[in-house]
C-alpha positions as a Markdown table, in Angstrom:
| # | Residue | x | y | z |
|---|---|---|---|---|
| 1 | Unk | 49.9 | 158.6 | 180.1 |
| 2 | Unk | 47.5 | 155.9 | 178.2 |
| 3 | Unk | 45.9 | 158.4 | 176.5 |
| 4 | Unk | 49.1 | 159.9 | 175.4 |
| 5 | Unk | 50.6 | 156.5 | 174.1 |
| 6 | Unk | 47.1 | 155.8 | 172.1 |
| 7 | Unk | 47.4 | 159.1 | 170.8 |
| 8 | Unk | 51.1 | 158.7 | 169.5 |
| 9 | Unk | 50.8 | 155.0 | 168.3 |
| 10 | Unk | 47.6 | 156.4 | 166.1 |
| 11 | Unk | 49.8 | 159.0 | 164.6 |
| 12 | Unk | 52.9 | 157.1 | 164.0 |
| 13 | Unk | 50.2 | 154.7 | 162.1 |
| 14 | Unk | 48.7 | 157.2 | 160.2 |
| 15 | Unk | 52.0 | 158.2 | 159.1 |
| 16 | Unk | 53.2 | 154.7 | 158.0 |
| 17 | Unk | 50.1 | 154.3 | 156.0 |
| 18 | Unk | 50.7 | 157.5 | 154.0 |
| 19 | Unk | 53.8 | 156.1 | 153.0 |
| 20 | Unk | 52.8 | 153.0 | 151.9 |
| 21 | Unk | 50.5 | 154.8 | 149.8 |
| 22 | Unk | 52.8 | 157.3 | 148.5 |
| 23 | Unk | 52.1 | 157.4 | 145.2 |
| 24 | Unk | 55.0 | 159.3 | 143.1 |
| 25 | Unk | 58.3 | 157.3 | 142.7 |
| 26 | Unk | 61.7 | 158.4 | 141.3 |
| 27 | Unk | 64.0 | 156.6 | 139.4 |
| 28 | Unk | 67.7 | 157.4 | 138.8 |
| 29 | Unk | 69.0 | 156.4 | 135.7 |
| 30 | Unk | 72.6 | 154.9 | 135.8 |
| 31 | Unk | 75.8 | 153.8 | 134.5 |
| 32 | Unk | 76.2 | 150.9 | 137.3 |
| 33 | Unk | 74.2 | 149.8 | 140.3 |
| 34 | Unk | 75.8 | 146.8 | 141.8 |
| 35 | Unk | 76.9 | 144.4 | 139.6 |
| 36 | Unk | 74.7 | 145.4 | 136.7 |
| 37 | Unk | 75.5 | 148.0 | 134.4 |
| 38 | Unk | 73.1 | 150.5 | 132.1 |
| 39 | Unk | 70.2 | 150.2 | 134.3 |
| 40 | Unk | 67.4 | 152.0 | 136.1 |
| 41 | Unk | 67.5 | 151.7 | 140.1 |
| 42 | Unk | 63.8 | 150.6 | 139.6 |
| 43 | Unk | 63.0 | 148.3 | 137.2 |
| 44 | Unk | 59.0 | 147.8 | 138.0 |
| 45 | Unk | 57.3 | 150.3 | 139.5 |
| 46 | Unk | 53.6 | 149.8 | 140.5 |
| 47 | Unk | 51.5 | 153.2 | 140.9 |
| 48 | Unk | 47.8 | 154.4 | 140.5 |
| 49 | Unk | 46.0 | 156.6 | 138.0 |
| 50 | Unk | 47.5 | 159.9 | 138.5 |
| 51 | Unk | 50.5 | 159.3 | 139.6 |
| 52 | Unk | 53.6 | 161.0 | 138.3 |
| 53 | Unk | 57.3 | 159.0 | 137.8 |
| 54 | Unk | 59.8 | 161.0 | 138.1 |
| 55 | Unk | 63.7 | 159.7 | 136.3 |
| 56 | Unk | 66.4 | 161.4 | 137.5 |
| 57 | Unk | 69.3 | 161.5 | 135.1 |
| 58 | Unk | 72.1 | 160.5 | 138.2 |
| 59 | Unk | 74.9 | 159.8 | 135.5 |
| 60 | Unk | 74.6 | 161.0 | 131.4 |
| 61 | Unk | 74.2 | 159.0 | 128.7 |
| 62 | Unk | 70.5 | 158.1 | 129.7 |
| 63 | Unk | 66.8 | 158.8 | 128.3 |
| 64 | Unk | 63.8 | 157.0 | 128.6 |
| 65 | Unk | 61.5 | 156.1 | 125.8 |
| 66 | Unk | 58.0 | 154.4 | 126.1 |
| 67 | Unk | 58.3 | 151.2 | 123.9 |
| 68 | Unk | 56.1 | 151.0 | 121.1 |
| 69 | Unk | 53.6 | 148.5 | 121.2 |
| 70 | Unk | 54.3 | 148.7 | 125.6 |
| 71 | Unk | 52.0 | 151.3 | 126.4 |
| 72 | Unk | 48.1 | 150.9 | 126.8 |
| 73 | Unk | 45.9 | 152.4 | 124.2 |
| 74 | Unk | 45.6 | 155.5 | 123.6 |
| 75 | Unk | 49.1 | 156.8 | 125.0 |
| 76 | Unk | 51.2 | 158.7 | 122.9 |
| 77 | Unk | 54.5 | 158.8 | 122.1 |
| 78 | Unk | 56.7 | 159.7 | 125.0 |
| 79 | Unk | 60.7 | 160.1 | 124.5 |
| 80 | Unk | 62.8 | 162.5 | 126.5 |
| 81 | Unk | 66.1 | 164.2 | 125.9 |
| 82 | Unk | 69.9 | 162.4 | 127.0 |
| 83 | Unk | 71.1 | 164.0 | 130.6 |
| 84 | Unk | 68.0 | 165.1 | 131.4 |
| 85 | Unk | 65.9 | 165.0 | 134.6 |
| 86 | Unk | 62.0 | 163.5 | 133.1 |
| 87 | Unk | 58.8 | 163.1 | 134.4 |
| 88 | Unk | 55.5 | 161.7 | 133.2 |
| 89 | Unk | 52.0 | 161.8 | 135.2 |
| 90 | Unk | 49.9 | 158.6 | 134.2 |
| 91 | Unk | 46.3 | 158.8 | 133.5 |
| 92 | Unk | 45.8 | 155.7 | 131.8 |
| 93 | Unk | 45.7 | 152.4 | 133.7 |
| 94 | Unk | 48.1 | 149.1 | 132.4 |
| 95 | Unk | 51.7 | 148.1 | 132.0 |
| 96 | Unk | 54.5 | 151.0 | 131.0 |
| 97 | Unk | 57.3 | 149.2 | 129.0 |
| 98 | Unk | 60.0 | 151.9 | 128.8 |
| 99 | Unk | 64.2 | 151.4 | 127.9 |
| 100 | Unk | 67.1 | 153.8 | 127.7 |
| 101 | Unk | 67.4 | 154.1 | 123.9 |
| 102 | Unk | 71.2 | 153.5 | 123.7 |
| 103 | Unk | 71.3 | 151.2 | 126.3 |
| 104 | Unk | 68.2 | 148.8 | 125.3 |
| 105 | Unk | 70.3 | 145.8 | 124.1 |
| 106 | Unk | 72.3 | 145.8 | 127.4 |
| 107 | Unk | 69.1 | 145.5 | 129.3 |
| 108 | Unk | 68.5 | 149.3 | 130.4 |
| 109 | Unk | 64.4 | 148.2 | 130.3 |
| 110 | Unk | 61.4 | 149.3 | 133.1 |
| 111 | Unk | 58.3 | 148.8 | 133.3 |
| 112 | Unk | 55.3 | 151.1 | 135.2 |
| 113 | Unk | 52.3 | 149.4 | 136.1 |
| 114 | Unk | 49.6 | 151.3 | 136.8 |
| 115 | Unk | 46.2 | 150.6 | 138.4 |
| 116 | Unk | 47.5 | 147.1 | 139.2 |
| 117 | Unk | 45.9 | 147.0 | 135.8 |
| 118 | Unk | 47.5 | 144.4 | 133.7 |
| 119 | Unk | 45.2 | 144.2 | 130.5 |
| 120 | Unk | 47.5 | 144.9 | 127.8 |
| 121 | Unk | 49.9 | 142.1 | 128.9 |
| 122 | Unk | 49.8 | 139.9 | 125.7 |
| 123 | Unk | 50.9 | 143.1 | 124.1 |
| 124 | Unk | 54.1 | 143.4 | 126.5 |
| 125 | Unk | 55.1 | 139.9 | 125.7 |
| 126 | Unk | 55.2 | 140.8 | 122.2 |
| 127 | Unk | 57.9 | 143.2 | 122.3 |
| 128 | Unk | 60.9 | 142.5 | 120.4 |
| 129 | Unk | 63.6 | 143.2 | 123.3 |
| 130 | Unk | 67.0 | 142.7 | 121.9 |
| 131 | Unk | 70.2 | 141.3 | 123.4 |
| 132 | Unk | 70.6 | 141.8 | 126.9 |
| 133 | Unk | 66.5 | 142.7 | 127.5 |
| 134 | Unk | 65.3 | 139.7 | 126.2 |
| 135 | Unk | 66.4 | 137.9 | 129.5 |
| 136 | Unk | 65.7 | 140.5 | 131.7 |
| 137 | Unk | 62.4 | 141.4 | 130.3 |
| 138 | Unk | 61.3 | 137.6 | 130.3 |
| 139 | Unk | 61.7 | 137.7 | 134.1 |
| 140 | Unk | 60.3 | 141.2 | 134.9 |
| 141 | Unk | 57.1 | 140.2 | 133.0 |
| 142 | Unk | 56.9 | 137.0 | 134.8 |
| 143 | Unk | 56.8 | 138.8 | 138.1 |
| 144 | Unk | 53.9 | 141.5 | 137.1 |
């Protein structure tokens, strides 16, 4: 019966620590979660090198565009379609900044960081958020 229990309390720990470590992540894109409105249902994410984010386009309206100047060197130029499910696999380590292009000034802003790698962070804080974002994206940097 010992044996049994060590043998099930190994597994159910196993299995806990593959989740923790579960590395791909979705985020729905919405017209209201709570009491905010325009946002993503994540607004940091942290994953490793390799790693793919999935946004799922829950209500229309919504896109996701890498900021530019809020991406590490080297990344391109990443901008999906409106009502459409996206994905992107990350192969660069640092900080994502990302917004819904309609919805930017009413604080529809993420961020991915990757790598726990947060080297181009002066670069983040010089992103010119407007309207609603500027708050929001003050506080979300302050808690990478």
């Amino acid at each position: 019966m010992l044996n049994k229990l060590l043998k099930l309390s190994t597994l159910i720990g196993l299995l806990l620590m593959s989740n923790s470590f579960a590395g791909d992540v979705t985020i729905e894109m919405l017209n209201k979660l709570g009491k905010e409105s325009m946002v993503y249902s994540e607004k940091v994410v942290r994953v490793e090198v390799g790693d793919t984010v999935f946004w799922k386009a829950t209500t229309k309206g919504h896109n996701v565009e890498f900021i530019k100047g809020g991406v590490p060197t080297g990344v391109e130029k990443f901008k999906t379609k409106f009502n459409q499910d996206a994905q992107y696999k990350f192969n660069v380590p640092g900080i994502y900044a990302y917004w819904c292009t309609p919805h930017k000034s009413m604080g529809m802003i993420g961020f991915v960081v990757v790598g726990n790698d947060k080297s181009n962070i002066e670069e983040i804080k010089k992103i010119k958020f407007v309207g609603k974002s500027k708050k929001i994206a003050a506080e979300l940097i302050n808690s990478l």
